[in-house]
C-alpha positions as CSV (number, residue, x, y, z in Angstrom):
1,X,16.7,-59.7,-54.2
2,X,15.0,-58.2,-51.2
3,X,12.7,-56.0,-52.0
4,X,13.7,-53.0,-49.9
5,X,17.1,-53.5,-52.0
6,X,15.4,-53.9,-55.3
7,X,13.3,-50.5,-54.6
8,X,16.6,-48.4,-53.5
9,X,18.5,-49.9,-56.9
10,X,15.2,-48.8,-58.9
11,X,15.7,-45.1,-57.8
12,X,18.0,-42.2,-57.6
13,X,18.8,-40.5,-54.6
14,X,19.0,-37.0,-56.8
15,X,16.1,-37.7,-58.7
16,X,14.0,-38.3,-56.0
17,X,15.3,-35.7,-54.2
18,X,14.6,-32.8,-57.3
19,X,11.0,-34.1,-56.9
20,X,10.8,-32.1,-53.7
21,X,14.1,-29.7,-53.8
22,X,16.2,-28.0,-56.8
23,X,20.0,-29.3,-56.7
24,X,23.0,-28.4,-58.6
25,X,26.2,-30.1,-59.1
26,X,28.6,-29.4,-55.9
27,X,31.5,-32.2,-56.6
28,X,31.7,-35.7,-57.5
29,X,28.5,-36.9,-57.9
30,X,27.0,-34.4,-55.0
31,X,24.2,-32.2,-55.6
32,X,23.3,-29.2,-53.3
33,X,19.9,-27.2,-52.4
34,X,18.4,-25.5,-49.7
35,X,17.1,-28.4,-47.0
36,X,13.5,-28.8,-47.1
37,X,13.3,-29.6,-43.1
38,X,14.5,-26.4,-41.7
39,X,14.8,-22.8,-42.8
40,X,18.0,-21.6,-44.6
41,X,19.1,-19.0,-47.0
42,X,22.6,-21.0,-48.0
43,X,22.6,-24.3,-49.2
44,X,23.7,-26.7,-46.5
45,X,22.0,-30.0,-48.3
46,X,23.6,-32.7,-50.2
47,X,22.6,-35.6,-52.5
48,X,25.5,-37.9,-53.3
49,X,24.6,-40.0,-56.5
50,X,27.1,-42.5,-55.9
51,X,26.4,-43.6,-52.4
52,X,22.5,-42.9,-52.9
53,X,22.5,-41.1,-49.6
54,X,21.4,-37.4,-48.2
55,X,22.8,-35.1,-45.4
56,X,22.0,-31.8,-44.5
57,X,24.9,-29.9,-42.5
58,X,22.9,-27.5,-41.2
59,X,20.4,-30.0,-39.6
60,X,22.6,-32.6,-39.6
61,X,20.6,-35.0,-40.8
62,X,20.7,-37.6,-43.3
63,X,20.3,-40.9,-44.8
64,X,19.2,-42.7,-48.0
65,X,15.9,-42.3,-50.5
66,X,13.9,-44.1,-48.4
67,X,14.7,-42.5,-45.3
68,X,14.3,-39.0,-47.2
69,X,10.7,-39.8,-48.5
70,X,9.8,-40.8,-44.7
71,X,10.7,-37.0,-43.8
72,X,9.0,-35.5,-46.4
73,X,5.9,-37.5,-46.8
74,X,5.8,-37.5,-42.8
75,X,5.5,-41.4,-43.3
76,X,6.6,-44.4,-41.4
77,X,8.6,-46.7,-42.8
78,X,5.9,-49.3,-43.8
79,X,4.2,-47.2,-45.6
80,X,6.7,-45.0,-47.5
81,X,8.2,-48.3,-48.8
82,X,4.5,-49.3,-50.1
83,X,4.6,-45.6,-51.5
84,X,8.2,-46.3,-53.5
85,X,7.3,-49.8,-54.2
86,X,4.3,-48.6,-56.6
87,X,6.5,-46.0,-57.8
88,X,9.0,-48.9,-58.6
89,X,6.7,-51.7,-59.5
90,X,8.1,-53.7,-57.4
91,X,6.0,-56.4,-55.8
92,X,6.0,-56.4,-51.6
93,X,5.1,-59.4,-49.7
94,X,1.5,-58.9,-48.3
95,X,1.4,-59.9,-44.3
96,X,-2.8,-59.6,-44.4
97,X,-4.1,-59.1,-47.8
98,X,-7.4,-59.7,-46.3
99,X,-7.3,-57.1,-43.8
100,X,-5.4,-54.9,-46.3
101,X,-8.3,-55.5,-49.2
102,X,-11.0,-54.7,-46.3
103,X,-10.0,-51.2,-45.6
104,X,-9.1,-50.2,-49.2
105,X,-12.6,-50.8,-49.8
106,X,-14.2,-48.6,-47.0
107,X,-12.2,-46.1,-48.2
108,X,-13.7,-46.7,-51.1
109,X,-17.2,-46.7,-49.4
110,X,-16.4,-43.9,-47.9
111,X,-15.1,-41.6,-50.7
112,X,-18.6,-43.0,-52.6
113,X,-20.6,-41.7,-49.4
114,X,-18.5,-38.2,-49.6
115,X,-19.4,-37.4,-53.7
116,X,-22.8,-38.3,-52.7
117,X,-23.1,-35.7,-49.8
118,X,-21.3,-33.2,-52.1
119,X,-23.8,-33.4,-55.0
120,X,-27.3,-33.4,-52.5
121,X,-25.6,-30.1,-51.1
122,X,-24.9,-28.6,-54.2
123,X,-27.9,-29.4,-56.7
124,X,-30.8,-31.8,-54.4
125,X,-34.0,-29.7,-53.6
126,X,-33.8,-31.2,-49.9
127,X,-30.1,-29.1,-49.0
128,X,-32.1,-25.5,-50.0
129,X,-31.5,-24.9,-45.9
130,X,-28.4,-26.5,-46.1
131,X,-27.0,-24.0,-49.2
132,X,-28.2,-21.4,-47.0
133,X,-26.5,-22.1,-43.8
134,X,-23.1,-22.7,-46.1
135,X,-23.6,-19.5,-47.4
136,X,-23.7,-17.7,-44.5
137,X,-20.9,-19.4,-42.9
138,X,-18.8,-17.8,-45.8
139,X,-17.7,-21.1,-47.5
140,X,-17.2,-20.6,-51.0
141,X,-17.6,-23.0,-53.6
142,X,-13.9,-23.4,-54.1
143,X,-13.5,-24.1,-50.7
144,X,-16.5,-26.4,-50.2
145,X,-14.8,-28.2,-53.0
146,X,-11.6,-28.5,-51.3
147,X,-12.9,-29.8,-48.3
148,X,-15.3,-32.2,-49.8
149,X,-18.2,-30.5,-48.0
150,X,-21.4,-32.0,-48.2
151,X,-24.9,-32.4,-46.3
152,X,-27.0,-35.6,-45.6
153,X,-30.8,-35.0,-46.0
154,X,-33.3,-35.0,-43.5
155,X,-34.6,-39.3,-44.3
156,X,-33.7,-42.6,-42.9
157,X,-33.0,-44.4,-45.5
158,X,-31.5,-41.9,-48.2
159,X,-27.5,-42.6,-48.1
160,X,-28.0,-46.1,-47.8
161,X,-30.1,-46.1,-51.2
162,X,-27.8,-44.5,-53.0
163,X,-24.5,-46.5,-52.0
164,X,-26.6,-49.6,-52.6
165,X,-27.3,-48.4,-55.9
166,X,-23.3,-48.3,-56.7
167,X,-23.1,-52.0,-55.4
168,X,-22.2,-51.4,-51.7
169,X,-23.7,-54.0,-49.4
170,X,-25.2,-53.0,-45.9
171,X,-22.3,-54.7,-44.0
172,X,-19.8,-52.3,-46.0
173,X,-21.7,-49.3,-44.9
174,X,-21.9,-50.9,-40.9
175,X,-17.9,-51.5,-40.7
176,X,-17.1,-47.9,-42.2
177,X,-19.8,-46.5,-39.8
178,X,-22.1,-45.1,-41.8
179,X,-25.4,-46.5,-41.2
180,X,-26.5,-48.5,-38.0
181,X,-28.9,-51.6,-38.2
182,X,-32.5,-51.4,-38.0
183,X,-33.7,-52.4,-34.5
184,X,-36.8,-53.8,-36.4
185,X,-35.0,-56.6,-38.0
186,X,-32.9,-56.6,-41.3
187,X,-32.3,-53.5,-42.9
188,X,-30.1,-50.3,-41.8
189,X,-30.4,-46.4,-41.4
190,X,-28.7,-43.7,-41.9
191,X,-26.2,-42.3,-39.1
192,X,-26.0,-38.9,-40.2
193,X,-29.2,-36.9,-41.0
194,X,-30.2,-33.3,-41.5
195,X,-26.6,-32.7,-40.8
196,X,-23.5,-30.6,-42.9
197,X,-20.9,-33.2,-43.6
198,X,-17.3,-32.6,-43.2
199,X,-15.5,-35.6,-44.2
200,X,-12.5,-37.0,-42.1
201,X,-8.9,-37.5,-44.2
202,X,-6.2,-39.3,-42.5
203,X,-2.7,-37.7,-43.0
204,X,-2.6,-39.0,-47.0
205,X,-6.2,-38.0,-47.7
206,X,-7.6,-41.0,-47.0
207,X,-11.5,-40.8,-46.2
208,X,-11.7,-41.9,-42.4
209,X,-14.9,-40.7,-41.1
210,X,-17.3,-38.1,-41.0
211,X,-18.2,-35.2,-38.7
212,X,-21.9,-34.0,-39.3
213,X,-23.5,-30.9,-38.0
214,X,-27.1,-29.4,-36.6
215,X,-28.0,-27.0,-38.9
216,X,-30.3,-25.4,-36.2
217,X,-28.1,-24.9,-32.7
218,X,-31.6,-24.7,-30.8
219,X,-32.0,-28.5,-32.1
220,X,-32.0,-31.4,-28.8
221,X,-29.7,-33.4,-30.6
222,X,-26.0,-33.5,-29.8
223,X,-24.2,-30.6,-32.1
224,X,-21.6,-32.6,-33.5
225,X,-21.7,-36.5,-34.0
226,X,-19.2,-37.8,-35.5
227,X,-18.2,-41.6,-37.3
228,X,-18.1,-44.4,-34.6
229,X,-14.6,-46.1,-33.9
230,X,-13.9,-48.1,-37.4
231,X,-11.0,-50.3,-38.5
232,X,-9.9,-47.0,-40.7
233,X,-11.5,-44.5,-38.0
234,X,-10.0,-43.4,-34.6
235,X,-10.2,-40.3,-33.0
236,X,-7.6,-40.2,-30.9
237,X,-4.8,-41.1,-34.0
238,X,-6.2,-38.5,-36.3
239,X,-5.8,-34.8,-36.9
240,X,-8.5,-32.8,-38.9
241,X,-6.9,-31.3,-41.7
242,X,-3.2,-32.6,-41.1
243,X,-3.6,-34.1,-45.1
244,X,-3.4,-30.6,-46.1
245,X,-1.2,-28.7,-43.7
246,X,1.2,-31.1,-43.2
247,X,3.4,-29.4,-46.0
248,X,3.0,-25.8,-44.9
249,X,3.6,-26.8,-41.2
250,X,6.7,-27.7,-42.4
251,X,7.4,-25.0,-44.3
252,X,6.5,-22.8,-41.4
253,X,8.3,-25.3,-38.6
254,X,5.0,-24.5,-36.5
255,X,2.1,-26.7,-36.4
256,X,-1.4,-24.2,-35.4
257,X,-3.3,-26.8,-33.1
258,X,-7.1,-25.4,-32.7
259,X,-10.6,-27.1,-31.8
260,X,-13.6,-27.3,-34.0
261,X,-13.3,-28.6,-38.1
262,X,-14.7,-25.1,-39.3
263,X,-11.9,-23.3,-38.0
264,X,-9.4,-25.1,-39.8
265,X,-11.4,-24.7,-42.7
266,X,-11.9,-21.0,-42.5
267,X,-8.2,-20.4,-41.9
268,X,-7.2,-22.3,-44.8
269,X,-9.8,-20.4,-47.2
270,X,-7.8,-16.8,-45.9
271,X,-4.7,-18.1,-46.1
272,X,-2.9,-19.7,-43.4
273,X,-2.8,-23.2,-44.2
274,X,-0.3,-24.6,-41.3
275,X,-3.7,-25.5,-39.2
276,X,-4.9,-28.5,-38.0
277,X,-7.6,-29.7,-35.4
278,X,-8.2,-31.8,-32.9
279,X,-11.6,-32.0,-32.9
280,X,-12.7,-30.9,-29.6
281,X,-10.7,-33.1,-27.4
282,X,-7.4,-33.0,-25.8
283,X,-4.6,-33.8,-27.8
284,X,-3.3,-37.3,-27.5
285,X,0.0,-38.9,-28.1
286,X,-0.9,-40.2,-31.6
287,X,-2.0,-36.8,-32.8
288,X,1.3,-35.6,-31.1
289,X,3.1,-38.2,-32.7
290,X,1.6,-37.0,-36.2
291,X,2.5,-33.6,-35.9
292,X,6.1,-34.5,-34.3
293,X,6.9,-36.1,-38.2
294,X,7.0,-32.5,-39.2
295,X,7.5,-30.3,-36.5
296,X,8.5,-29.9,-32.9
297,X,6.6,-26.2,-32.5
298,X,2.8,-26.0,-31.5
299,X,0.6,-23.4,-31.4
300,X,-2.4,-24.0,-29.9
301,X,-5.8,-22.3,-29.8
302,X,-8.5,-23.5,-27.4
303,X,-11.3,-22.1,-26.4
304,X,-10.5,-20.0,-22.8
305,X,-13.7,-21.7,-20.7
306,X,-12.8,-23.7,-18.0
307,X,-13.3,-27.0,-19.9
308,X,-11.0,-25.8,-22.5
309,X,-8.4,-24.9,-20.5
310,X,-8.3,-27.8,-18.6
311,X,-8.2,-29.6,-22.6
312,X,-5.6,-27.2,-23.2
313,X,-3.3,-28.2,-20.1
314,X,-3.8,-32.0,-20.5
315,X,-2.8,-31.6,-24.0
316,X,0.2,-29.3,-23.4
317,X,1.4,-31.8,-20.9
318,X,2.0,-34.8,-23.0
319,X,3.5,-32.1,-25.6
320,X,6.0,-31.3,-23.3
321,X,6.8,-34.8,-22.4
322,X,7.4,-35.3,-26.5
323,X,9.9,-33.2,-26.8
324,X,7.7,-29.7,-28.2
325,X,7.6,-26.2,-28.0
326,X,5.0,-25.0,-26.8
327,X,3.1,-21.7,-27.2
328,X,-0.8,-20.5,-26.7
329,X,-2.9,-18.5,-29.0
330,X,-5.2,-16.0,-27.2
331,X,-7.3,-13.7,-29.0
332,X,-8.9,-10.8,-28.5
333,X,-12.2,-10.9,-26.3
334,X,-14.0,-8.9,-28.9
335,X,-12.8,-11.3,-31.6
336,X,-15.2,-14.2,-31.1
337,X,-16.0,-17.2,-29.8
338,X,-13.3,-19.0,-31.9
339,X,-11.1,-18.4,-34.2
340,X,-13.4,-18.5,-37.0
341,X,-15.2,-15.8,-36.2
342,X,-12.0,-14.2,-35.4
343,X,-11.0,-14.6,-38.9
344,X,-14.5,-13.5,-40.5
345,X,-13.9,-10.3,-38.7
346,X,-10.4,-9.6,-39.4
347,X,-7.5,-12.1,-40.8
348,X,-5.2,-10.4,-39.5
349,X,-6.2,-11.2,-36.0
350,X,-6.0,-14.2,-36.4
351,X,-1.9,-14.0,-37.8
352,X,-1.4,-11.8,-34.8
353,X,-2.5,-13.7,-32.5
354,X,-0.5,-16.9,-33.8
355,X,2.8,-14.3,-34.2
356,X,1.9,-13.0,-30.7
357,X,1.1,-16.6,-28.8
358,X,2.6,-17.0,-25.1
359,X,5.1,-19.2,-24.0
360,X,3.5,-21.7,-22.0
361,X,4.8,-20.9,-18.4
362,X,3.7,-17.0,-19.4
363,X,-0.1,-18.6,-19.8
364,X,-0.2,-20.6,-17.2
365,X,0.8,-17.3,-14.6
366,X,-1.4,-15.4,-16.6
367,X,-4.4,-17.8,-16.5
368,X,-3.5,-19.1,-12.6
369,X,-4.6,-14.9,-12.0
370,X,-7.7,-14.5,-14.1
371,X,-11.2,-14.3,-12.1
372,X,-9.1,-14.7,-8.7
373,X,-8.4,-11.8,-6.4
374,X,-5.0,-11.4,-5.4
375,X,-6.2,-9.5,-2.2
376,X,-8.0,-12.6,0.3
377,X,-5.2,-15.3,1.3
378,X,-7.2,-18.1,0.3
379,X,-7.5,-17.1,-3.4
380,X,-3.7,-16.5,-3.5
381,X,-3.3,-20.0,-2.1
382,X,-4.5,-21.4,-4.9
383,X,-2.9,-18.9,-7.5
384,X,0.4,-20.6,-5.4
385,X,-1.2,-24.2,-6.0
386,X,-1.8,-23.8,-9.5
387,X,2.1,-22.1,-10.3
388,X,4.2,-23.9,-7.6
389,X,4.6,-27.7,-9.1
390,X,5.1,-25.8,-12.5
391,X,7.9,-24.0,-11.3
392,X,9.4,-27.1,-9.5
393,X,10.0,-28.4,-12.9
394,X,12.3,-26.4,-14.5
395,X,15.7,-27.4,-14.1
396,X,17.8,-24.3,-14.1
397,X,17.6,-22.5,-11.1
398,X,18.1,-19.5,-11.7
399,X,15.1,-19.2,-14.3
400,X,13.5,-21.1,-11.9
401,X,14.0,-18.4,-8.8
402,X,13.2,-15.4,-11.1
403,X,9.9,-16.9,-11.3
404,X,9.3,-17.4,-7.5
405,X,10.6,-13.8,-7.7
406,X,7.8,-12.6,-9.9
407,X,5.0,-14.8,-7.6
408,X,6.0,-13.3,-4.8
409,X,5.9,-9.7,-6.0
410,X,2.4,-10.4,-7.8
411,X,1.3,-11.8,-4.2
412,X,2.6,-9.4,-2.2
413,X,4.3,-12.4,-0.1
414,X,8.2,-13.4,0.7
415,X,9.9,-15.8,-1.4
416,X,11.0,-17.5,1.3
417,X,7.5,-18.7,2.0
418,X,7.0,-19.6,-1.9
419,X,10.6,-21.5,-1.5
420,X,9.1,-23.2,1.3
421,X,5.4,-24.0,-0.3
422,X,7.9,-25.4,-3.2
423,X,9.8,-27.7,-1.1
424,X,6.6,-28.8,-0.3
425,X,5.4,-30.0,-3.7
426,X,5.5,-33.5,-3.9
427,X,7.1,-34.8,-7.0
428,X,4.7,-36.3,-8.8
429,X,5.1,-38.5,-12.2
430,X,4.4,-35.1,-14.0
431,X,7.1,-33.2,-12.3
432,X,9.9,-36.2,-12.8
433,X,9.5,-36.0,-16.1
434,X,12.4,-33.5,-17.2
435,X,12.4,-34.1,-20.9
436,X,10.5,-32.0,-23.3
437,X,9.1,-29.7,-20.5
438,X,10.0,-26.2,-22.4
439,X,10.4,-24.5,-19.4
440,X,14.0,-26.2,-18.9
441,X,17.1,-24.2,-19.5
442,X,19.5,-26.0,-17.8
443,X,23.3,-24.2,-18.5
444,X,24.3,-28.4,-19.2
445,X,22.0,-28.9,-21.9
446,X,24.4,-28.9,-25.1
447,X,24.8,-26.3,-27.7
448,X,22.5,-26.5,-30.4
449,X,22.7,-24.8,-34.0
450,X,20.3,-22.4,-35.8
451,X,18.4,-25.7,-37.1
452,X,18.1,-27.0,-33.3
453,X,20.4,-30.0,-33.2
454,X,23.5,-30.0,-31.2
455,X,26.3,-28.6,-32.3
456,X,29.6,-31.2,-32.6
457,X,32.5,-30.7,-30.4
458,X,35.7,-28.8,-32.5
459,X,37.6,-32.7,-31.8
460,X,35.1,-34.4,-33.7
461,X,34.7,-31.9,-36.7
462,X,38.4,-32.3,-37.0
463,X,38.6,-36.0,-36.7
464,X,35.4,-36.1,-39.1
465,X,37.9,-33.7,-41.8
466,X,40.8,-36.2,-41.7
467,X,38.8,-39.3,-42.4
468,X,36.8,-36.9,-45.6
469,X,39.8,-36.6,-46.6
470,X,40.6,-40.3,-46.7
471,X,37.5,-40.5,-48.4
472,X,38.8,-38.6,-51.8
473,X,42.7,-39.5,-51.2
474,X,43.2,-43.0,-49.5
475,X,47.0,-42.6,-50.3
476,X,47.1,-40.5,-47.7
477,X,46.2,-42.9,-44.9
478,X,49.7,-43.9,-44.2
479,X,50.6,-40.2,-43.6
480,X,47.7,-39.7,-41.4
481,X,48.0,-42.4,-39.3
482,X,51.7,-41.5,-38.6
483,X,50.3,-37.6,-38.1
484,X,48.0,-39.5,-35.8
485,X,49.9,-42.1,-33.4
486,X,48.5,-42.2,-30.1
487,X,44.9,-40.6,-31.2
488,X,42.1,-42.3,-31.1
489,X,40.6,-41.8,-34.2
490,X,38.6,-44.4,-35.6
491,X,39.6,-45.0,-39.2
492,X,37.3,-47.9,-39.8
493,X,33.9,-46.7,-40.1
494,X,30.2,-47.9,-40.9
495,X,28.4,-47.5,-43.9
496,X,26.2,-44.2,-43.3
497,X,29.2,-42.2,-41.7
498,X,31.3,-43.7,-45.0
499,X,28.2,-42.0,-46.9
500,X,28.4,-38.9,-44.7
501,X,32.2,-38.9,-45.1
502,X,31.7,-38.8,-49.3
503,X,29.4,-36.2,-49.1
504,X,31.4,-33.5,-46.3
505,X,34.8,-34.4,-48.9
506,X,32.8,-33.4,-52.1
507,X,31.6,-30.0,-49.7
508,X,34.8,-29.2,-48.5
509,X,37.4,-30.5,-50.6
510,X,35.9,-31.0,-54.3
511,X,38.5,-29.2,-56.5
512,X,41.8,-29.5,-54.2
513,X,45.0,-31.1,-55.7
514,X,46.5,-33.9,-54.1
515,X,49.0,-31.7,-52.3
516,X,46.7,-29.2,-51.5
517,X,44.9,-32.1,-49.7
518,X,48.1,-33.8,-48.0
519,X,48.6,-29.8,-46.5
520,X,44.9,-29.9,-45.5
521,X,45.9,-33.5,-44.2
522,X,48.7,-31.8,-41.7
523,X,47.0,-28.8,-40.9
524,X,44.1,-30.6,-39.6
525,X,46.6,-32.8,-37.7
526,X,48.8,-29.8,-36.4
527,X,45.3,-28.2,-34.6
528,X,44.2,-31.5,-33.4
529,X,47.5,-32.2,-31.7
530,X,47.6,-28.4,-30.0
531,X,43.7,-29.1,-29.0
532,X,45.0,-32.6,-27.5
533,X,47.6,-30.8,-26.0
534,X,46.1,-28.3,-24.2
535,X,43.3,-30.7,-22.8
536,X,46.1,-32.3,-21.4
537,X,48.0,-29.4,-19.5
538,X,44.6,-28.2,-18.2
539,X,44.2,-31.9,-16.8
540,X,47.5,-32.6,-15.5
541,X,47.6,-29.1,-13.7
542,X,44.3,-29.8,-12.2
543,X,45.8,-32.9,-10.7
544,X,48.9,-31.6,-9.6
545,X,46.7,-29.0,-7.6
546,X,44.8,-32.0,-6.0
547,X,48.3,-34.3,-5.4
548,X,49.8,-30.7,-3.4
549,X,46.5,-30.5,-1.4
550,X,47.3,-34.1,0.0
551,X,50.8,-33.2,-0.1
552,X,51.8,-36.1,-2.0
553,X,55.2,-35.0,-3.8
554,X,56.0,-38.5,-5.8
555,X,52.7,-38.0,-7.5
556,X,53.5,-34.2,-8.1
557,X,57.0,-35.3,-9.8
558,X,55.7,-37.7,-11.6
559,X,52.5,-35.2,-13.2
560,X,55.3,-32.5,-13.6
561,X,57.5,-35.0,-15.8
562,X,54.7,-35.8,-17.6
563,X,53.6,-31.9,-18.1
564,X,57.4,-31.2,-19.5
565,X,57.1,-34.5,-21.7
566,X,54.1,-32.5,-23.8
């Protein structure tokens, strides 16, 4: 049997399911619950025991047990099928055991390195400084636990002792970046020294990497160094913290995007657990990619110099291009530096200022004005520089003219000069892309529903009935497809919608009789034939206006025989 078929016949869609999410019975072998990827007070989610499949009507997603554990897990599909295969036992082909063997064991080697860090901080003579400068920092011992905080002593040679002690060779400790070879021969030193360790998880708390921090700021050396590129380590593909906050992010449908390690930490240790970081660097597209799995809203908090803005712009730029929402965090100036300080002062600047974050346009104009006076031309120019391609993105134009309208107040200028400096613009790569720019409100962008999928036209709920209906009462086909002549309503239908078809019956129709079902059957017709109906009258009128303006009377006749014949 293939093995993604023997894994789905080893499991239960329901069980599964009541792993993550409490279900009760709702029909023939459904099971309801709130959906775990959106918010919802009424149940709109369904597990259907007899097609092992899932659907949420309020998100309108679904799928089968493997495609569920991908959403919840936020894995791909690789590696949720090597999750259920060990639940299962069931054996998967192995493309690259050797590569596969190599970074299980730096994991290893790295988890080995982190316990190590974590006892010299807590009970060695040589972290007394160390102990100290946790202390003060406000990390307790519960949290140090948590984050598998640690510190590597001030000697060359001390980590690599110890690991070579537990049987790790020096090559082991070189490929998970630990160490660096001696330039004096054989042999190898320590990377990190006289530095607090904050180990690195990948987004199923896999040890990665390492940062490690000065203890003294007035030291030479760099602040921060981090683990050098690895096969397990890559900066721009992982997200400090995301291991953690993955599950509150989705709880909370908002992913908290901030710089520096310690102010994840810290905002974890008071509470607000849906934080991650990117480490001092603009976000990327993998990191994106990452927090997309879970969510499609970011909040992000940079620091407001000029090299974090420009961090904060490049990252909010290939945010809009996935698809976000986008909002910025800006704190109080007598908060802090960054948000840890913020919230060592006060907590509760720190959730206000998340509850209170800008829309991104809204920071932009307001950053485009700070330090620049609005009163010499040249200074406005570039106020108009910074806020004109912006503005020449956004699709709906009347959203997009109320902002000219506010520029032009602010700048004490026309709008017809900011219309023509717009014109201007060139359009860029930037500006062509339309998708996923958050600014865009165009009046033909569909309806959506409260859970931010588009909402199906009333023809296609109404087809989707009939055929739900077929679903728990075939004997009924006959009668619908003579309800139906001349529809196009496809009665044949692939798997997953026949899976999504058993699951809206037992919804809608669970305890009907078979002639309370064969009236649903010709209601549902009657109000697809009147919608048919008068789709057709609006479009035969419209062309009979259009055949009278070319004055074309056999065409009129023949669309007002037609309009009778309805």
């Amino acid at each position: 049997m293939d093995p993604v078929e023997e894994i789905k016949s080893r499991l239960d869609i329901v069980d599964v399911v009541q792993e993550y999410v409490p279900l009760k019975p709702a029909g023939t072998g459904s099971f309801k619950g709130l959906c775990p990827f959106h918010q919802e007070k009424s149940p709109s989610f369904f597990a259907n025991r007899a097609r092992q499949s899932w659907h949420c009507f309020g998100c309108d997603d679904g799928g089968d047990t493997i495609s569920f554990v991908m959403r919840m897990e936020g894995m791909e599909f690789p590696e949720a099928l090597e999750h259920l295969a060990q639940k299962t036992g069931v054996q998967l082909p192995k493309f690259d055991p050797a590569k596969t063997t190599e970074k299980k064991r730096l994991h290893e080697v790295n988890d080995m390195a982190a316990r190590w860090f974590r006892y010299i901080l807590l009970k060695d003579q040589r972290a007394e400084q160390a102990r100290s400068y946790v202390s003060k920092r406000g990390i307790d011992d519960l949290t140090g636990d948590l984050w598998r905080i640690g510190y590597a002593p001030n000697e060359w040679e001390a980590l690599a002792k110890a690991l070579k002690e537990k049987g790790v060779k020096d090559e082991e400790m070189i490929k998970a970046g630990l160490v660096s070879k001696s330039n004096k021969g054989t042999g190898v030193f320590d990377r990190f020294r006289d530095r607090i360790m904050i180990p690195i998880a990948d987004i199923h708390g896999n040890l990665v990497g390492f940062t490690g921090r000065v203890l003294n700021p007035t030291d030479k050396e760099a602040k921060y160094v981090n683990t050098p590129e690895t096969a397990l380590y890559k900066k721009s593909t992982v997200l400090y913290g995301l291991d953690k906050a993955k599950g509150e992010i989705k709880r909370k449908d908002l992913a908290v995007v901030v710089e520096g390690n310690m102010d994840v930490v810290t905002s974890h240790q008071f509470g607000v657990t849906n934080v991650v970081a990117s480490s001092g660097t603009a976000l990327t597209n993998e990191q994106l990619r990452l927090i997309k799995r879970f969510t499609k809203n970011l909040a992000i908090a940079f620091d407001q110099d000029s090299a974090g803005t420009a961090a904060t712009i490049r990252g909010l730029d290939l945010a809009r291009n996935l698809d976000f929402n986008i909002k910025v965090i800006q704190l109080p100036e007598d908060a802090g530096k960054d948000p840890d300080d913020a919230i060592r002062k006060d907590v509760n600047i720190w959730k206000q200022g998340i509850g209170n974050a800008l829309g991104f346009l809204d920071w932009l104009y307001q950053n485009a004005f700070r330090s620049r006076d609005v009163a010499r031309p040249e200074e406005k120019k570039m106020i108009a520089r910074d806020l004109l391609p912006e503005f020449k993105r956004i699709a709906d134009p009347v959203e997009r003219d109320a902002w000219v309208s506010r520029l032009a107040d602010d700048l004490s200028v026309s709008t017809d000069a900011l219309r023509d400096a717009i014109r201007s613009v060139p359009d860029s790569q930037r500006a062509k892309v339309q998708k996923g720019r958050g600014a865009i409100n165009s009046s033909a962008e569909p309806r959506t529903s409260d859970a931010g999928r588009p909402t199906k036209s009333r023809s296609i709920q109404l087809d989707e009935r009939i055929l739900a209906i077929l679903q728990i009462q075939p004997d009924l086909q006959p009668l619908a497809e003579n309800l139906l002549k001349g529809y196009d309503l496809a009665l044949e239908t692939n798997t997953d919608f026949q899976n999504y078809l058993a699951i809206l019956a037992d919804r809608e129709f669970q305890d009907q009789s078979p002639q309370e079902l064969e009236k649903e059957l010709r209601t549902t017709a009657a109000i697809l034939r009147c919608d048919h109906i008068t789709r057709e009258r609006a479009r035969l009128e419209q062309e009979m206006r259009d055949a009278e303006r070319t004055g074309d009377t056999v065409r009129i006749k023949d669309l007002l025989t037609q309009f009778n014949n309805l």
